[in-house]
C-alpha positions, 0 to 999 in steps of 0.5 A: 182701154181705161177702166170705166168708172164704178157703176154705183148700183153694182156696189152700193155703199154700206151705211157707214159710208154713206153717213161718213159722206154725209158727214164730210159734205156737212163739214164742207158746207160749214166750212164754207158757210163760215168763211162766207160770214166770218168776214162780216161777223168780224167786221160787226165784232171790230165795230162792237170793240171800238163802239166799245172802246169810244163809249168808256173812254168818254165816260171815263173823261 
């Protein structure tokens, strides 16, 4: 028979843990947010920089 799997009341995590688990979902959930918008902020940051670009080059004209 396999071990069962760890009963949570039975070892309950110690605070440094817990923050720890914290931080990574934090991480996780960041990481997820910003391959979500980068392609969308890039996109806006491509339009900018050729708005840009169209915008001196005719008042350079």
């Amino acid at each position: 028979m396999g071990r069962r799997p760890r009963d949570h009341a039975e070892y309950p995590l110690a605070p440094s843990d817990q923050n720890a688990g914290f931080l990574r979902l934090t991480i996780i959930n960041l990481m997820e947010m910003t391959m979500h918008y980068l392609p969308h902020g890039f996109a806006v940051f491509l339009g900018g920089t050729c708005l840009a670009t169209i915008l001196t080059s005719a008042q350079l004209w």
